[in-house]
C-alpha positions in Angstrom: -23.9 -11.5 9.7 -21.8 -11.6 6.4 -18.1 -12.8 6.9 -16.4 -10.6 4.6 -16.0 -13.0 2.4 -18.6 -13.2 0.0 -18.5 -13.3 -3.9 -17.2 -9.8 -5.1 -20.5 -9.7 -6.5 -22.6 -9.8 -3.5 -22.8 -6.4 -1.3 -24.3 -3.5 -0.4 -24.7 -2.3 -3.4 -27.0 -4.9 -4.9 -28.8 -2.7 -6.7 -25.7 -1.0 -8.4 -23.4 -3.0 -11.3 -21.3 -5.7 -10.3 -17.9 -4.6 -9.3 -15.0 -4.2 -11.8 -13.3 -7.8 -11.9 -9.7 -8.5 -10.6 -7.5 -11.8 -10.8 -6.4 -11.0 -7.3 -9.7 -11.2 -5.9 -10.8 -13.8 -7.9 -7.2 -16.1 -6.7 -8.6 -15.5 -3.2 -11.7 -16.8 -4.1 -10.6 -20.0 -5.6 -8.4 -21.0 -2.2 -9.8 -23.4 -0.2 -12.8 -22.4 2.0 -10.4 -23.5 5.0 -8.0 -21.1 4.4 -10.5 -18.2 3.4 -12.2 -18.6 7.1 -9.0 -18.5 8.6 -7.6 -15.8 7.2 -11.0 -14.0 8.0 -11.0 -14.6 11.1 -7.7 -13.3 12.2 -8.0 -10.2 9.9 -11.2 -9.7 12.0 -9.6 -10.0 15.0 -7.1 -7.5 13.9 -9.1 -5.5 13.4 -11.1 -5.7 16.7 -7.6 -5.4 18.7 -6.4 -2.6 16.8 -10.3 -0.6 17.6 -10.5 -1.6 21.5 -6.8 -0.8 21.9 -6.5 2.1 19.7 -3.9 1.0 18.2 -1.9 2.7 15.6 -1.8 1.7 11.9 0.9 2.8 9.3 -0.4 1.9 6.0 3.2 1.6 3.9 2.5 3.5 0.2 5.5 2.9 -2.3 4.6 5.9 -4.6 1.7 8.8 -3.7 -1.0 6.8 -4.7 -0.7 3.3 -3.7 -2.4 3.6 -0.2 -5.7 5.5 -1.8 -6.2 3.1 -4.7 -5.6 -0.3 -2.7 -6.5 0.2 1.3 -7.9 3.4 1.4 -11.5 1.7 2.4 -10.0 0.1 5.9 -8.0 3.3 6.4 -11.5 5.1 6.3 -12.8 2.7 8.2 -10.4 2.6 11.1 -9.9 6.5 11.1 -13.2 6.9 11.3 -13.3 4.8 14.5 -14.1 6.1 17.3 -10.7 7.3 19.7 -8.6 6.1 16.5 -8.6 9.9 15.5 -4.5 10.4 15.0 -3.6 6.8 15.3 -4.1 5.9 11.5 -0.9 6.8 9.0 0.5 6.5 5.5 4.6 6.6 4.5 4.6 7.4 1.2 8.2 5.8 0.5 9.7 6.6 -3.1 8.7 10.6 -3.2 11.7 12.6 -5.3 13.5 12.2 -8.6 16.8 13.5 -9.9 16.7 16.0 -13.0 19.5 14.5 -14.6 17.9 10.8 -15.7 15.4 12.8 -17.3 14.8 11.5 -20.3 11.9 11.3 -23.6 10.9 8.0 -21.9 10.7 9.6 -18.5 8.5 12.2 -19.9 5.9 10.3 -20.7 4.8 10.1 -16.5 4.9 13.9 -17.0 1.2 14.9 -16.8 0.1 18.0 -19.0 1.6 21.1 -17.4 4.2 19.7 -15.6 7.9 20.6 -16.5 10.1 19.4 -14.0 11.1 16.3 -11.7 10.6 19.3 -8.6 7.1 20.0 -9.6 6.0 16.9 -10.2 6.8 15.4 -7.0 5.5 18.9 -5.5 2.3 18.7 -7.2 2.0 14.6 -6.2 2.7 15.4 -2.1 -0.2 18.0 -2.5 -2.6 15.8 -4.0 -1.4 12.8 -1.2 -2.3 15.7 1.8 -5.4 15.8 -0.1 -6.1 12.0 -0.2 -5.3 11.8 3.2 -7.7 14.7 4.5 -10.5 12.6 3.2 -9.4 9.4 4.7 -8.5 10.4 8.2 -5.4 9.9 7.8 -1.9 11.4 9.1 0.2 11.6 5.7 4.6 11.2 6.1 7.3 11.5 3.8 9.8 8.6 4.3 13.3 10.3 4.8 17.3 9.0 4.9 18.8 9.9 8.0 20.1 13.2 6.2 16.3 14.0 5.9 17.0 13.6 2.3 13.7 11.4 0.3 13.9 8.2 -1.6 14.2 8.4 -5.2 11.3 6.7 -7.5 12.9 4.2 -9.9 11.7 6.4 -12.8 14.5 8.7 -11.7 16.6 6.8 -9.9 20.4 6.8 -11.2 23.2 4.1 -10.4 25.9 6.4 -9.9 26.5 7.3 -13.4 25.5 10.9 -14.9 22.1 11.2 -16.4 22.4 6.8 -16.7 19.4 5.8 -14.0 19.1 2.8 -12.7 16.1 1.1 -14.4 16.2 2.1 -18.5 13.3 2.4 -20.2 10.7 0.3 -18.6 13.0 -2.7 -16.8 11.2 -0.8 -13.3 8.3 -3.0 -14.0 10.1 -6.5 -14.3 10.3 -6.5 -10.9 14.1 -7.6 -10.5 15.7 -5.3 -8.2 19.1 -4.2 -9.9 22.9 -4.7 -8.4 22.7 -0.9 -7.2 19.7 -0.8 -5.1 20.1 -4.5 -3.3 20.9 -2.3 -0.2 18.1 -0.1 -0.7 15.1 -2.6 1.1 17.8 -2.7 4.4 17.7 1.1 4.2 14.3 1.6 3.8 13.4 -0.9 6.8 15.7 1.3 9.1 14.1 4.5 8.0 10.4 2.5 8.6 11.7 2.4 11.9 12.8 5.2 12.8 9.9 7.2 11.5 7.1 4.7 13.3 8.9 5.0 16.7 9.2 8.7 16.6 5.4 9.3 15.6 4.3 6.4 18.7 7.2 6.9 21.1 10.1 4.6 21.7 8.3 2.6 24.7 5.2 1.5 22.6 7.5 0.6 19.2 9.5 -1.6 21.5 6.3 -3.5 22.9 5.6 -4.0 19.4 1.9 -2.7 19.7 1.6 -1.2 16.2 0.8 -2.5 12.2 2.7 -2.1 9.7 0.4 -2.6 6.2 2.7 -2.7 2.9 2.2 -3.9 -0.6 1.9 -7.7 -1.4 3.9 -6.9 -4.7 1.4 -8.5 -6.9 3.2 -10.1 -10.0 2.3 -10.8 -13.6 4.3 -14.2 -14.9 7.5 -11.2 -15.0 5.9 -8.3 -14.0 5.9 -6.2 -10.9 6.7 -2.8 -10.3 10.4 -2.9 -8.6 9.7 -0.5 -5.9 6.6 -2.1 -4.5 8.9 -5.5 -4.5 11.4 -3.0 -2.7 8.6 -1.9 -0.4 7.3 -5.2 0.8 11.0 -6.6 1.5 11.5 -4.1 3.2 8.1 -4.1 5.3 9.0 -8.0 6.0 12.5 -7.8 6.8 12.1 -4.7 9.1 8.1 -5.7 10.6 8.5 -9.9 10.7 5.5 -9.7 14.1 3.7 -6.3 12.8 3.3 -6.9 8.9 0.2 -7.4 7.5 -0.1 -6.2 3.1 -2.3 -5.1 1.1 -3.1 -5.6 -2.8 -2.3 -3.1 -5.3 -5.0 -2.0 -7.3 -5.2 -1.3 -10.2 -2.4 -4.1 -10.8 -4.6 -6.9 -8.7 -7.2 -6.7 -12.0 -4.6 -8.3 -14.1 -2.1 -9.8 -11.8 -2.3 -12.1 -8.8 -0.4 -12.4 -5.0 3.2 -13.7 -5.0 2.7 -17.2 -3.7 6.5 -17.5 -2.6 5.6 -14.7 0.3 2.3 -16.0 1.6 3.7 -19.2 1.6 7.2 -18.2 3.2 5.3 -15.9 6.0 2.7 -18.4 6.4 0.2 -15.7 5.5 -3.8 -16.1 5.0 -5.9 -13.8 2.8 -9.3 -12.2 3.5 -11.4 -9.7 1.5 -12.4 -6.7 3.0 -16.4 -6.3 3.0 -17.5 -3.4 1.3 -19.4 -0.5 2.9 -20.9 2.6 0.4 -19.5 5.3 2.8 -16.0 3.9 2.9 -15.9 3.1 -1.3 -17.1 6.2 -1.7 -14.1 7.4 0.0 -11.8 5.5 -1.7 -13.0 6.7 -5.1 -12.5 10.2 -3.6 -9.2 9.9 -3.1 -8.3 8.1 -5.9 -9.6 11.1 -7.7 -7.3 13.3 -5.8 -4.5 11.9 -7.4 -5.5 14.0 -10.6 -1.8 13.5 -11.7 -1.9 10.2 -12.0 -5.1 9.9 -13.5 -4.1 9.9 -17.4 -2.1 7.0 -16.3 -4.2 4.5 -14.8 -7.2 5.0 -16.0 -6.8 7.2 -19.4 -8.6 10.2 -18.0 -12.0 7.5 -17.9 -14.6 7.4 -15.1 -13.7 5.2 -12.5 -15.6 2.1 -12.7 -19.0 2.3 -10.4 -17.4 -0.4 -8.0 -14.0 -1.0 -7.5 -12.7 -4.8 -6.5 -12.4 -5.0 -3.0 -9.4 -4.7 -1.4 -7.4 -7.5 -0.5 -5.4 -8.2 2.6 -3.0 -11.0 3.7 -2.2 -11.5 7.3 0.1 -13.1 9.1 -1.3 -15.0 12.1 1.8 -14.0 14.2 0.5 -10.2 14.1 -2.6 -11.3 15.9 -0.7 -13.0 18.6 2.0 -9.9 18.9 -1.1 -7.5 19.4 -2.7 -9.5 22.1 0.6 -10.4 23.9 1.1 -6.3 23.7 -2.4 -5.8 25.1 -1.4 -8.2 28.3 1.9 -6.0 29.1 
């Protein structure tokens, strides 16, 4: 029985090319064989908890396409689970810009067609519905307790007419500017809010749900800000439900932030590939035509993807079977 945790290059695909190479599965690989086995082990058991239990999953997407592109394979794979039908969710947190920090730079994340902040971020929640119908999954829209969205950092402005918060391309430095330091506190809150109404107050309060948000992989200085916004605020609001995923396609040139694992104690495993669920995940990548001229220059995807990464924290585990016991 394969542990999940084989060479990206060994899978069920051995006939097909060998999968597009990543420096985020590549760091896993080079940890120590200890800590590989561990961390497999509990992500299996995760997994098996969450399946016999039925319990639910949010998978936590900073922008529309985060969730398809890094976890959509164990979203497929859960959903498609039996009695897991309904219990298997993406938040989609930054999901709205403001007109007025529209600028030439801005314009460039316009695809072809598309004239306004509005229609973009129209045309992006359609193609998420879309990504979601082919993953089993139950798509939200984060909200602020006016029911008003999160703003991306591409539009987001620091109080100042048509002056946003991040200039030109600072968004990807990964420092999270003066303005917006309140902005992981209010996103935890809304996390919250939005998981307990969707499972009911009783079972958020037994704590028997999962929480899956983005590592916030990092280049020596780069990482996009709101995906470090995203995953402080899955750890500050989630510390016994958190469990992250890798971004892709940032884990092909970037690797995990070392200062999390090693602050949450966290241990990484590598999800084993199955045809039906990559096949998904290339589907719904493809959904996200919008998006497309960005990442991947309007190329064909590559014939295998990395596989995703996950990091989990062994408390999880032992929240989940405590909940189980109640």
């Amino acid at each position: 029985m394969s542990d999940g945790l084989s060479t990206p290059e060994s899978s069920e695909y051995s006939d097909e090319p060998t999968p597009q190479r990543a420096k985020g599965v590549a760091w896993i690989l080079a940890r120590p064989i200890e800590e590989r086995e561990e961390g497999n082990k509990l992500f299996q058991d995760m997994l098996t908890q969450i399946k016999t239990d039925k319990i639910p999953i949010f998978f936590v997407s900073p922008h529309f396409d985060d969730q398809a592109a890094s976890a959509a394979e164990l979203t497929k794979e859960l959903s498609d689970y039996e009695g897991m039908s309904g219990n298997v969710h993406v938040i989609t947190v930054f999901t709205n810009g403001t007109e007025s920090t529209r600028n030439s730079f801005t314009e460039r994340y316009f695809p072809p067609g598309i004239k306004t902040v509005e229609e973009l971020y129209k045309v992006r929640a359609q193609e998420d519905e879309r990504a979601c119908q082919i993953l089993g999954a139950v798509p939200h829209i984060l909200r602020r307790p006016d029911g008003s969205p999160f703003n991306d950092a591409l539009f987001r402005d620091n109080g100042l007419r048509r002056v946003p918060t991040y200039p030109f391309n600072s968004f990807v430095l990964g420092r999270i500017f003066p303005s917006d330091r309140a902005l992981p506190g209010q996103i935890g809150e809304a996390l919250q809010s939005e998981i307990s109404r969707t499972i009911g107050k009783e079972q958020f309060t037994k704590g028997k749900y999962i929480v899956v948000g983005p590592v916030a992989v990092r280049g020596k200085i780069r990482a996009h800000v709101d995906h470090v916004v995203t995953q402080r605020a899955v750890t500050q609001a989630f510390p016994e439900n958190a469990v992250y995923y890798g971004e892709y396609p940032y884990i092909i040139e970037r690797t995990p932030s070392e200062i999390l694992i090693n602050e949450q104690g966290l241990k990484p495993a590598i999800l084993e590939r199955k045809p039906q669920n990559h096949n998904a995940r290339k589907e719904a990548i493809e959904a996200h035509k919008s998006q497309r001229q960005l990442f991947f220059f309007n190329s064909e995807l590559p014939p295998l993807l990395p596989q995703e990464i996950y990091f989990v924290n062994p408390r999880v585990v032992k929240t989940l079977q405590g909940s189980s016991n109640v």
